[in-house]
C-alpha positions as CSV (number, residue, x, y, z in Angstrom):
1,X,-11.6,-118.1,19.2
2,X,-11.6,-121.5,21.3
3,X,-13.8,-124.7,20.5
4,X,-13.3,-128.0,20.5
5,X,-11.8,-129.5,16.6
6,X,-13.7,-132.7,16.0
7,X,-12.1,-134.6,13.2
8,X,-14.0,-137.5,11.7
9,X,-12.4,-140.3,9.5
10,X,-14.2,-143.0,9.5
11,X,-15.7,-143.9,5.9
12,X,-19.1,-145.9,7.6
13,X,-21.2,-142.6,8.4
14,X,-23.9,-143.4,11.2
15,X,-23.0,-146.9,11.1
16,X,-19.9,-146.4,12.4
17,X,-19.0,-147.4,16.1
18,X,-16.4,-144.8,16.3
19,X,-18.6,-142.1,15.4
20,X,-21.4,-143.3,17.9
21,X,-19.0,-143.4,20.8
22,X,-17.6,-139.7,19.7
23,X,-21.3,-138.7,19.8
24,X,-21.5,-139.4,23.2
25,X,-19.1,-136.8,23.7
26,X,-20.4,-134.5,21.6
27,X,-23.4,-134.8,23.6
28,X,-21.8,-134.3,26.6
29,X,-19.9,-131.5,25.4
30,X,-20.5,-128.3,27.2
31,X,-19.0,-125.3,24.4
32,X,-18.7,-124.3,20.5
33,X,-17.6,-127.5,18.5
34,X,-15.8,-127.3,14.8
35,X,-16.5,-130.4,13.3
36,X,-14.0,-131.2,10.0
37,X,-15.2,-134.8,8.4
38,X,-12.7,-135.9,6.4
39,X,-14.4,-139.0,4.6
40,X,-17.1,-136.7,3.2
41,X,-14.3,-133.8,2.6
42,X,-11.0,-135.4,2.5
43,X,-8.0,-133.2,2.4
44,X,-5.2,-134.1,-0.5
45,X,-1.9,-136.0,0.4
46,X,0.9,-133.7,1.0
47,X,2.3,-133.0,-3.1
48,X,5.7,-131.3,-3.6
49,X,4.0,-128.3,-4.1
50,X,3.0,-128.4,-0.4
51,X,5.9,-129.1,0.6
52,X,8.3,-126.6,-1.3
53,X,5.9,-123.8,-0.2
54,X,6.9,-124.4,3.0
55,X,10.5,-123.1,2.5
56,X,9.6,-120.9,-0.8
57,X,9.3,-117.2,-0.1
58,X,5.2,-116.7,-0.6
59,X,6.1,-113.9,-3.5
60,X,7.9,-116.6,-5.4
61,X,4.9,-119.1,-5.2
62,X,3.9,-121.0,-8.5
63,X,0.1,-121.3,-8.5
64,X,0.3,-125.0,-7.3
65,X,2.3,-123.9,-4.0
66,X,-0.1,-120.9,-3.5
67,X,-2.9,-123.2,-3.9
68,X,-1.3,-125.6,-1.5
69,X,-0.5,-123.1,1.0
70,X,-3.6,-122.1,1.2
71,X,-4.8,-125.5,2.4
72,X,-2.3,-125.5,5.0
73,X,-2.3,-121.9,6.4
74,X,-6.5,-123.3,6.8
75,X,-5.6,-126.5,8.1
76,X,-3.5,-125.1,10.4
77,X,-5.4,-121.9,11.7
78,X,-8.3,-124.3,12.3
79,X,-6.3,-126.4,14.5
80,X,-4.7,-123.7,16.7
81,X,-7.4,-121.9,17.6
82,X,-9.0,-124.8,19.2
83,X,-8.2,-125.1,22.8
84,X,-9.6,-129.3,23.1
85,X,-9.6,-131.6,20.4
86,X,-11.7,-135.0,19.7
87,X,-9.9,-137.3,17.2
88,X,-12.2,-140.0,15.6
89,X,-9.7,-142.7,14.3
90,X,-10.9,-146.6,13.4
91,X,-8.6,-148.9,12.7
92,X,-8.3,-150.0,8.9
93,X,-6.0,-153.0,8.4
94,X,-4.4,-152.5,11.4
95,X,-3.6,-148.8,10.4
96,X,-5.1,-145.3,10.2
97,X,-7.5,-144.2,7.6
98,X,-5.3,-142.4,5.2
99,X,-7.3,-139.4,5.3
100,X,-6.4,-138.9,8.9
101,X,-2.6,-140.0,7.6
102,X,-3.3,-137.3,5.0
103,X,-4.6,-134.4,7.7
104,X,-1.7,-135.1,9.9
105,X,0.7,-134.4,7.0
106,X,-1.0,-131.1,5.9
107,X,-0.9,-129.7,9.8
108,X,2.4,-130.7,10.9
109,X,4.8,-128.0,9.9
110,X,7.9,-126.7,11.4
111,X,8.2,-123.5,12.8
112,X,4.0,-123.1,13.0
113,X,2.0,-126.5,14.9
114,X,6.0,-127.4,16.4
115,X,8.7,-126.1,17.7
116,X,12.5,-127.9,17.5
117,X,13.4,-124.7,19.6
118,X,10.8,-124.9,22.1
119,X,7.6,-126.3,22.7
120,X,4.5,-127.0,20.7
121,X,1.8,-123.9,20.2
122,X,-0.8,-126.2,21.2
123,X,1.6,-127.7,24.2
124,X,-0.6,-129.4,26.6
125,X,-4.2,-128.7,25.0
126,X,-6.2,-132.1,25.9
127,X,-7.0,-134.3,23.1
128,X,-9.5,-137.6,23.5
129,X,-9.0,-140.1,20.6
130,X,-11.3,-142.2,19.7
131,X,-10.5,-145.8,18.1
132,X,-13.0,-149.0,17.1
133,X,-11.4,-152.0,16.2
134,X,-13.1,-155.0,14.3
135,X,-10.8,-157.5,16.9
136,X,-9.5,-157.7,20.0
137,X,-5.5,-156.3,20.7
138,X,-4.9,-156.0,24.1
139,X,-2.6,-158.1,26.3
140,X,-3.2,-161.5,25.5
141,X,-5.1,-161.6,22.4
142,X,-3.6,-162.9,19.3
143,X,-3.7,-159.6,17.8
144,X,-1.6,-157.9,20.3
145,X,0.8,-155.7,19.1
146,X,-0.7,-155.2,15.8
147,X,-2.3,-152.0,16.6
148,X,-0.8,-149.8,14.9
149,X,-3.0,-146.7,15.2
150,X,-3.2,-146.3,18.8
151,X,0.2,-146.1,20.0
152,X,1.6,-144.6,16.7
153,X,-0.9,-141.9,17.1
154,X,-0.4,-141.6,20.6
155,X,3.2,-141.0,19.6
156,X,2.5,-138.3,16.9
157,X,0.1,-136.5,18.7
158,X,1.5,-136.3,22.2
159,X,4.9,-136.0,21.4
160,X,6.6,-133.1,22.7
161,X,8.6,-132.8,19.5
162,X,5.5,-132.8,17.3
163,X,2.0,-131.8,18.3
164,X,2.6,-132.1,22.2
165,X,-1.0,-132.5,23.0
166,X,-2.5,-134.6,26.2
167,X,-3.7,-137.2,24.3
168,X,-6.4,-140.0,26.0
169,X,-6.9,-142.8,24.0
170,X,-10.3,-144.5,23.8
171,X,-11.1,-147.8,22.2
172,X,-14.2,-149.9,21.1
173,X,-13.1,-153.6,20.6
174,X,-14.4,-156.5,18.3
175,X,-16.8,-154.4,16.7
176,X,-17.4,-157.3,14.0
177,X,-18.6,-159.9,16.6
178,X,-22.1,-158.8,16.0
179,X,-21.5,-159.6,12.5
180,X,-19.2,-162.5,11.8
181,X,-20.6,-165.9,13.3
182,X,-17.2,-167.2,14.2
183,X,-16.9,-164.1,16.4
184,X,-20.5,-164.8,18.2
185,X,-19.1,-165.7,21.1
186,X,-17.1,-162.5,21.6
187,X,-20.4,-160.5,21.5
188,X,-20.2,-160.2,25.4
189,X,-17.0,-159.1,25.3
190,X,-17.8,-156.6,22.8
191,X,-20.9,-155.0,24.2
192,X,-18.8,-154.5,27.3
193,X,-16.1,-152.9,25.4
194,X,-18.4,-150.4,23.7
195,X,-20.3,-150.0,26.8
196,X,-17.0,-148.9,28.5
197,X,-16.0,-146.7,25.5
198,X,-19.4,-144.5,26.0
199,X,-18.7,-144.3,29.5
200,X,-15.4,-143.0,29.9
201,X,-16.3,-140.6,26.5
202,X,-18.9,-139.2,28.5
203,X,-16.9,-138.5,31.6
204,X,-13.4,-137.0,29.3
205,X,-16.1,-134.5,28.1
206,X,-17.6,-133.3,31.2
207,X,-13.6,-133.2,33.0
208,X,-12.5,-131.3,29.5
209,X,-15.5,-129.2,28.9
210,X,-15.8,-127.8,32.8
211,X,-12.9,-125.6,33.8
212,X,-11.9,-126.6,37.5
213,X,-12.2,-123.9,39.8
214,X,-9.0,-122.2,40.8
């Protein structure tokens, strides 16, 4: 089966800028979508028991490690039979939601989502992910260099040692200038930001979701 895995973690529901700008995709989206939202369903932190299933023949499971293999072998079936993803990732104090942290952890698994040997399964697949900051962190802005969900996730996800995907990172910028007064000035820049954001969303959908002739 192929669809595109939609995975939500931003805690703000339809408030949420990086849910509005994924939406745009969505909308765009031509094909079968599996949406998993992890701030209404989070998954649990990787536990020892999810770990020592990994290298613990399956008849020798305690309950816990059966219970936690279970999540995985999900988790993981879910995400390789998708053939596009659409990450949804704000930034939270200059990091990841930990439920994303959390999802990451479950799915990432040696000898199943990557390949020390070889390449990954999903080698290639096109991912878009989708970030809204509160501030500003590009080239030139105090905060720059702080971002650390971006590039780190950039790193774990496109990595040809881990998950190998084609990862195109989208941000939304100074999403609280609308409601801070000291930031009132930055409204411009933000609505342009945004703007930009539902723009290039629209177009990754339409490039991802059409299959170019051969």
């Amino acid at each position: 089966m192929s669809y595109l895995l939609h995975i939500d973690s931003s805690s703000l529901g339809e408030a949420s800028v990086s849910r509005q700008v994924a939406q745009s995709f969505r909308d765009q989206w031509q094909g079968p979508v599996v949406h998993r939202d992890l701030a209404v369903s989070p998954v649990p932190h990787l536990s020892d028991a999810g770990i020592t299933a990994r290298i613990t023949d399956p008849a020798q499971h305690t309950p816990e490690q059966a219970k936690a293999a279970a999540l995985q072998d999900e988790l993981i079936a879910e995400f390789l039979d998708a053939d596009a993803y659409l990450f949804t990732v704000p930034m939270y104090n200059l990091s990841m939601p930990s439920v994303f942290k959390a999802w990451l952890d479950q799915i990432i698994v040696d000898g199943r989502t990557l390949n020390h040997a070889g390449p990954s399964p999903a080698e290639g697949r096109p991912a878009v992910l989708i970030s809204a900051r509160g501030g500003g962190y590009g080239p030139g802005t105090p905060n720059h260099g702080l971002d650390y969900v971006v590039p780190a996730l950039e790193a774990v996800l496109g990595n040809p040692n881990l998950l190998g995907l084609d990862v195109t990172a989208v941000t939304a910028d100074l999403t609280m200038a609308p409601h801070s007064p000291a930031l009132a000035s930055l409204i411009p820049l933000h609505e342009a930001s945004l703007a930009d954001a539902h723009d290039q969303v629209r177009r990754l959908a339409t490039t991802i979701s059409t299959p170019s002739a051969a």
